[in-house]
N, C-alpha and C positions, 0 to 999 in steps of 0.2 A: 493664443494656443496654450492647452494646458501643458504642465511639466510633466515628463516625461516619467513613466510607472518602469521600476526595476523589475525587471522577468524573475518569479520563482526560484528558475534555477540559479541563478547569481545570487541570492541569500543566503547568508550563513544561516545553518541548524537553529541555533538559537532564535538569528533573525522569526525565520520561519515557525517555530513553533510560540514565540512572538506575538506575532500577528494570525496564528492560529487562534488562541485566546482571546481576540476578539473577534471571531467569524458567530456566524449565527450557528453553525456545525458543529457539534463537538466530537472532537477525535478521542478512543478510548485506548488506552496505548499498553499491551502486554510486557510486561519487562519492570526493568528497573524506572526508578521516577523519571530521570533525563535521558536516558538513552534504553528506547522499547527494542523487542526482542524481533515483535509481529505488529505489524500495518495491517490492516485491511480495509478497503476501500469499497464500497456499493457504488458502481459508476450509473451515472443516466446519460443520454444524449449530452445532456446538457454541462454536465463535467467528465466526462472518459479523457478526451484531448489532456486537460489539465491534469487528471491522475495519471495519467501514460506518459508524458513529458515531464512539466515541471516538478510536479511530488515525487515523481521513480527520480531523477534524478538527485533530489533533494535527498530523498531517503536514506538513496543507495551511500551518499556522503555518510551517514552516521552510522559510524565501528558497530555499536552494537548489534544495528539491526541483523537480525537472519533472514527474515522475510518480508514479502510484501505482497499481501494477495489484493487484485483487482477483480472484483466480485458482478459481472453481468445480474441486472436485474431482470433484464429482459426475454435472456434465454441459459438454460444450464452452460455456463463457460465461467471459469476461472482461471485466469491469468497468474502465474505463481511466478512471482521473480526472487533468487534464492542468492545466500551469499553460499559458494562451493568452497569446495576445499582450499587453499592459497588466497584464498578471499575473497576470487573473481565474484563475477554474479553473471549466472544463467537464468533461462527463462523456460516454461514450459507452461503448455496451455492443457486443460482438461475440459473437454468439450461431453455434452452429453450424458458422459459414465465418466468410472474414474474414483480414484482416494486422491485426496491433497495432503501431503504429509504439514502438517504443523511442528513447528521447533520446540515451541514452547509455551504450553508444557509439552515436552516430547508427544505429540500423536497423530493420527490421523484421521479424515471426515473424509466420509465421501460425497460425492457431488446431490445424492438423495438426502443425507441429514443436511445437509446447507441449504436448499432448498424445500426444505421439506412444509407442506403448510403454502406452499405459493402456487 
């Protein structure tokens, strides 16, 4: 029987961005070199689970981050996980219509320019 694979979310940040650098996927990270500002994630069937779980919780460990959008390829939804005020992290979904605020650089998109062209 093979040995036993560490879940995502039990790796350290570093771990994880780590073993980022060798996936066939490259992740473009807004912010400073080690600790990004904004995530954003294009989910398919085929990894949502894993961006919804393991990465949100991974993420959400690193201070800097502000955001983390989970970007539906399949229908207008974005999934906006946000660090608030005290540091908590809330969630809000924009389905359909809508602006997603962006941190950084300070702005906003709405759910037409992110998809716009598909």
């Amino acid at each position: 029987m093979a040995g036993r694979v560490k879940p995502h979310d039990s790796l350290t940040v570093d771990e994880y961005l780590k073993l980022e650098e060798s996936a066939t996927v490259r992740h473009e990270y807004v912010g400073v070199e080690n600790e990004p500002c904004l995530v954003v994630e294009v989910v398919s069937s085929s990894t949502e689970t894993t961006d919804r779980r393991e990465k949100l919780a991974t993420y959400k460990r690193m201070t800097g981050l502000e955001a983390y959008l989970i970007v539906s390829q399949d229908r207008q939804w974005v999934e906006r996980h946000f660090r608030a005020e005290g540091g908590t992290w809330s969630r809000a979904d924009l389905v359909d219509e809508g602006r997603v605020p962006i941190p950084c650089p300070e702005t906003e998109l709405s759910l037409e320019q992110i998809y716009e062209g598909l």
